[in-house]
C-alpha positions in Angstrom: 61.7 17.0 71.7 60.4 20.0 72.9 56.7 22.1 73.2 56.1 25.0 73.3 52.9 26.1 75.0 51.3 26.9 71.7 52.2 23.3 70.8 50.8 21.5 74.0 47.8 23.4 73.7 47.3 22.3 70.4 47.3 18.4 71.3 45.7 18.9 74.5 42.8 20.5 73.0 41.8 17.5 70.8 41.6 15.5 73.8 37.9 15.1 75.0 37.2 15.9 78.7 33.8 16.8 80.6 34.0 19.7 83.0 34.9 18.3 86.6 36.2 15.3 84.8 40.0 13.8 85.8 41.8 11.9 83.0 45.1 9.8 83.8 46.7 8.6 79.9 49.5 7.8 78.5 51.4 11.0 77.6 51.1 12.3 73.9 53.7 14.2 73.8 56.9 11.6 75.6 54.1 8.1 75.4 54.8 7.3 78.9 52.3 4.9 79.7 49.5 6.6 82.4 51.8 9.3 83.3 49.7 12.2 81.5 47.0 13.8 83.9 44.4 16.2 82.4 41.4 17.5 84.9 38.5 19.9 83.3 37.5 22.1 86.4 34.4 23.2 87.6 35.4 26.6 87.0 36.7 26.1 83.4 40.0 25.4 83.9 42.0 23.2 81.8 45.3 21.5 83.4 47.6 18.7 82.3 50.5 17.6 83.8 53.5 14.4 83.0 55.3 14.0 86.1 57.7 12.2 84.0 61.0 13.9 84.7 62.1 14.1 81.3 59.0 15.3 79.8 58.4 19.2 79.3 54.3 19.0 79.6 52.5 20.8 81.7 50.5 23.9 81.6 46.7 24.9 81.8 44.2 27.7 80.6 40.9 29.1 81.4 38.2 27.9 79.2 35.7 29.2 80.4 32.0 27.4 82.2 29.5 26.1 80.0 26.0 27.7 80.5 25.0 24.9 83.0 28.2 25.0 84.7 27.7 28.4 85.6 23.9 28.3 86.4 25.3 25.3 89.0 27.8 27.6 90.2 26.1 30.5 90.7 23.0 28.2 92.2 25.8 26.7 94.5 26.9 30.2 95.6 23.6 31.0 96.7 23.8 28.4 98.8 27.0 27.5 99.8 29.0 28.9 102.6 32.2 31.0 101.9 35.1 28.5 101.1 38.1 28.4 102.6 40.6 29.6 100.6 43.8 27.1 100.4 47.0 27.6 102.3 49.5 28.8 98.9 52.2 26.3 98.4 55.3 27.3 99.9 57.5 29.7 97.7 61.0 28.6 99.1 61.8 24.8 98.5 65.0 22.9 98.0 66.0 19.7 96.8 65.1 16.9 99.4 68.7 15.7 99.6 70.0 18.9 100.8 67.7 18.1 104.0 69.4 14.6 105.8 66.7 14.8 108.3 64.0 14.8 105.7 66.0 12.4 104.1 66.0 10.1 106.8 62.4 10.6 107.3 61.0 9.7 104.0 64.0 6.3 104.4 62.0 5.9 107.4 58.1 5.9 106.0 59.8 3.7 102.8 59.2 6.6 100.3 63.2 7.5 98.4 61.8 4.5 96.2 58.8 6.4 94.6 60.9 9.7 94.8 64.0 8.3 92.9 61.5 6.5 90.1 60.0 10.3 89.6 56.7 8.7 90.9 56.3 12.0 93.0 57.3 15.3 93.2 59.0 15.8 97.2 61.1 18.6 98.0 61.8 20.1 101.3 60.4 23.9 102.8 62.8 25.3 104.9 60.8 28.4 106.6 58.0 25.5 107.3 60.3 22.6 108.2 58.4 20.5 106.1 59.0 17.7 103.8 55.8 18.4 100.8 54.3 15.7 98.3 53.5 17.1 95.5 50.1 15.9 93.8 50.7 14.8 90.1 50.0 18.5 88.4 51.8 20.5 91.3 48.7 22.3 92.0 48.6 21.4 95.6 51.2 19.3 97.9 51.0 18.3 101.9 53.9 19.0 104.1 54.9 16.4 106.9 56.6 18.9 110.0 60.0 17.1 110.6 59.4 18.5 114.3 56.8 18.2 117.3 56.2 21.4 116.8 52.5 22.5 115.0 50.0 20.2 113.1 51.6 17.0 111.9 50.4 17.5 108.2 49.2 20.5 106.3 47.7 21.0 102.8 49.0 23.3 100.5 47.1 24.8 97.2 44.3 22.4 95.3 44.7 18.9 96.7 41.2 17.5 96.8 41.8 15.2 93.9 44.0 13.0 96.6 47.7 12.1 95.7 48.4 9.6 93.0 51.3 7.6 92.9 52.5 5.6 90.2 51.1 4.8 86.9 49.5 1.5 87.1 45.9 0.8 86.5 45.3 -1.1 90.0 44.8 1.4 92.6 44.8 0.9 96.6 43.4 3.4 98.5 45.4 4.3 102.0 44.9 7.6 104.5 48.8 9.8 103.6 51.2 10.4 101.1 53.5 8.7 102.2 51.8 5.6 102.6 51.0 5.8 99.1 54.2 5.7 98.7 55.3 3.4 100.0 52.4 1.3 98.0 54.2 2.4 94.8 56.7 0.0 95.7 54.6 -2.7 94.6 54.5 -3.4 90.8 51.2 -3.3 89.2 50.0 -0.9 91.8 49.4 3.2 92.3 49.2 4.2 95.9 46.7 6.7 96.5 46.8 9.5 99.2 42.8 10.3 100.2 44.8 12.8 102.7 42.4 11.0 105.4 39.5 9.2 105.4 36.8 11.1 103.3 36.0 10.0 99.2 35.2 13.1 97.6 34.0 14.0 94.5 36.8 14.8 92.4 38.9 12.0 94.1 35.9 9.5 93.2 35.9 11.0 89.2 39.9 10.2 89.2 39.2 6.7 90.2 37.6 6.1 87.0 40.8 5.2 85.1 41.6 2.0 87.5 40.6 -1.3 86.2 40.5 -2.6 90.3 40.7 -0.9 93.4 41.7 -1.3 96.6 40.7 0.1 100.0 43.5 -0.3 102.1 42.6 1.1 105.9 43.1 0.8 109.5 40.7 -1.5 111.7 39.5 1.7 113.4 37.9 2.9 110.0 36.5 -0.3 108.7 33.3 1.0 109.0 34.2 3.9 106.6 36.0 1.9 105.0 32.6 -0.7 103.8 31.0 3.0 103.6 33.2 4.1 100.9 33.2 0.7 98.8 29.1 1.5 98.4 30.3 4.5 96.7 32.7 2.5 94.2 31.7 0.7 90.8 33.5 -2.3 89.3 36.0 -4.2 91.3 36.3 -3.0 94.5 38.2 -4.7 97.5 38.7 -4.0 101.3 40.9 -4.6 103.7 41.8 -3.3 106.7 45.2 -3.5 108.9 46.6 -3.2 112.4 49.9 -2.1 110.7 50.2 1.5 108.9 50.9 0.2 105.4 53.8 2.8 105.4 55.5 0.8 108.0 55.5 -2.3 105.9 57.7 -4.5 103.8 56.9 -5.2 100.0 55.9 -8.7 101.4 54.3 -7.8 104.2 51.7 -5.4 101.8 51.7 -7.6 99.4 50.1 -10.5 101.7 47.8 -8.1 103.0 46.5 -7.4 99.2 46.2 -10.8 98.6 43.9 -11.4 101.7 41.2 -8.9 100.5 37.6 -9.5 101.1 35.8 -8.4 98.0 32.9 -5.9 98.7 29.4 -6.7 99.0 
């Protein structure tokens, strides 16, 4: 069945959401199960996504700040520096397969598996030689170079909510995309791209949905890794590895989960 934007709107509007809030439901318009996003901006934007394949939801309008939300922002404007504005998402992609190289790459960090389950959005940017993971809405995406030449990874549009993958309500927090990824393997778990090392805000607010988490980190950032469970509620549970979780066999992660020390 289709929607028309009228129609969405008209569902999605009965759905209660704080500003800066991040919801992750089941969809009402296909029912997959946690495959719905909706996030309430700071600056009154309303956007939902399903990054079901199938499904035809997705969309967003400006609804405008709420009297405190603007006296925050303008307060925050006074004393805020000037932001960076994003890099724009690349206008020119293609379907992954048409790249073998990028094929080969993503074969390589264990990621076709997430890709061919419509986990995750990938496609491939010619002009940038980049291979880009899309976050759940399509707002924002990072772009692996498939060449020595440049930065290694660069973020495209609005991706400070992190990259979710999958739909399940156990989360395990790991640095990239494409080791979340390759975490989606796993049944019962979503992978989720912090895009380094750093738990911010709105990444924190989408962590809400997850009945257990998982910090899942290098031994170089153990330290930020015990940092960042402080910052957690419920069950929270680190681990760290010598072995980039991207790298690793179903097993192999699996017996790493399974060892977790449960925070303090």
């Amino acid at each position: 069945m289709s929607y028309s934007y009228r129609d969405q709107l008209e569902i999605i509007e009965r759905i209660k959401i704080r500003e800066g809030d991040h919801k992750r439901i089941d969809c009402p318009f296909c029912g997959g199960k946690k495959t719905f996003t909706l996030d309430r901006l700071n600056d009154g934007k309303l956007l939902w996504n399903c990054y079901k394949a199938s499904c035809p939801a997705k969309g967003s309008k400006q609804m405008g700040r709420s009297i405190q939300a603007a006296k925050d922002y303008m307060d925050g404007r006074r004393k805020a520096k000037p932001e960076r504005k994003p890099t724009p998402l690349p206008d020119m992609t293609t379907h992954i397969r048409n790249k073998p190289e990028a094929l080969e790459y993503l074969a390589s960090v264990n990621s076709i598996d997430a890709f061919d389950r419509g986990l995750i959005r990938i496609r491939y940017a010619p002009k940038q030689n980049r291979v880009l993971f899309y976050n759940s809405d399509h707002t924002g995406a990072v772009g692996r170079r498939m060449d020595g030449t440049g930065p290694k990874w660069l973020s495209y549009g609005d991706v400070g909510g992190g990259i979710h993958v999958g739909s399940a309500d156990v989360g395990v927090l790991v640095e990239d995309a494409a080791s979340a990824c390759a975490i989606a393997r796993l049944q019962g778990y979503t992978g989720i791209a912090l895009l380094g090392t750093n738990l911010t805000s709105l990444i924190k607010n989408s962590l809400q949905l997850y009945n257990a988490l998982y910090i899942l980190l290098d031994n170089d950032a153990a330290k930020k890794a015990v940092q960042m469970s402080r910052q957690l509620r419920g069950r929270v549970y680190l681990r760290t590895t010598t072995a980039d979780p991207k790298d690793l066999t179903t097993d192999q992660l699996m017996k790493i989960l399974s060892n977790t020390v449960t925070k303090d």
